[in-house]
C-alpha positions as CSV (number, residue, x, y, z in Angstrom):
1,X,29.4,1.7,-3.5
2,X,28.0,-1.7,-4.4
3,X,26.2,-3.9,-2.5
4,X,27.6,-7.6,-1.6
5,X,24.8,-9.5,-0.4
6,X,25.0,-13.0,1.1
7,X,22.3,-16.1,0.3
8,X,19.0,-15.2,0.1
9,X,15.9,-17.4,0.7
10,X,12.7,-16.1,-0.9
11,X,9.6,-18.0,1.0
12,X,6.7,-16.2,-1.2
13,X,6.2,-13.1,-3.0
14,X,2.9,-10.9,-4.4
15,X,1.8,-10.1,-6.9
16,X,2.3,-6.5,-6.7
17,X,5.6,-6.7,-4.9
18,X,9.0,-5.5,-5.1
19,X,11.9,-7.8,-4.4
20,X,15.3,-6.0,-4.2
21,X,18.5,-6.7,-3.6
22,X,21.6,-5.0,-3.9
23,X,21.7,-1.0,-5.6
24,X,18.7,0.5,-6.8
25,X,18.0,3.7,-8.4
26,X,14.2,3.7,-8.3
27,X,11.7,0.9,-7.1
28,X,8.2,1.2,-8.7
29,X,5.5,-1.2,-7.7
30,X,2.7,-1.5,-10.6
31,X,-0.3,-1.4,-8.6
32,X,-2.4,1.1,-6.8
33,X,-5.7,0.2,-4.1
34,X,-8.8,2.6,-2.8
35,X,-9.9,2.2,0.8
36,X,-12.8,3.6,2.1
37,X,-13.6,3.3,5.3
38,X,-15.5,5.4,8.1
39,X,-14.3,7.3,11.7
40,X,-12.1,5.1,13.7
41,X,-11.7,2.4,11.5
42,X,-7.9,2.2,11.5
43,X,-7.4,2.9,15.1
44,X,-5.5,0.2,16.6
45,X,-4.0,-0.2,20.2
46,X,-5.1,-1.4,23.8
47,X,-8.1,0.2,25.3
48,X,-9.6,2.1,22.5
49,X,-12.8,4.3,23.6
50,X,-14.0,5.5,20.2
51,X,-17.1,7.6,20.3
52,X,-19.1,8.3,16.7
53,X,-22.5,9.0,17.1
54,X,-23.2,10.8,13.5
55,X,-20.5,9.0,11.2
56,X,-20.8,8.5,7.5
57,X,-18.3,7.9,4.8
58,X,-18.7,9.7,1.7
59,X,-18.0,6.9,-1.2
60,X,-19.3,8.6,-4.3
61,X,-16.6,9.4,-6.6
62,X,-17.2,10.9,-9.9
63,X,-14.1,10.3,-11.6
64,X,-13.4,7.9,-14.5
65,X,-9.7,7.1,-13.2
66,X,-8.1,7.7,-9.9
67,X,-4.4,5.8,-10.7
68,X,-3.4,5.6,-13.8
69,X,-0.5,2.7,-13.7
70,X,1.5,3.3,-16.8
71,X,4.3,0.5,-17.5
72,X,7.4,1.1,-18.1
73,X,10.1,-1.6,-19.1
């Protein structure tokens, strides 16, 4: 069933975004990111009691290519 949209204001976009409106099949963004980070350092919240006395975050990697981004158009 298609989509009937109304006005749309775009403010700002990224560079790696997706903007969609209406029917899609398949939404690909064309970028890919590596985080590393050690024990707890995502936790959010109110009152976090985070204990890590021995914590270290392994950051060797071997490999030549982790995400391969191929484009398609």
């Amino acid at each position: 069933m298609p989509a009937i949209v109304g006005a749309v204001k775009v403010i700002s976009i990224g560079s790696s975004s997706v903007f969609n409106i209406g029917d899609v099949y398949a939404i690909s963004p064309s970028s890919t990111a590596k985080t590393f980070a050690g024990a707890g350092s995502f936790n959010t919240g109110d009152g976090m009691r985070v204990r890590n006395e021995y914590s270290s975050t392994n950051t060797y990697d071997a490999d030549a290519a982790d995400s391969n981004i191929q484009s398609v158009m």
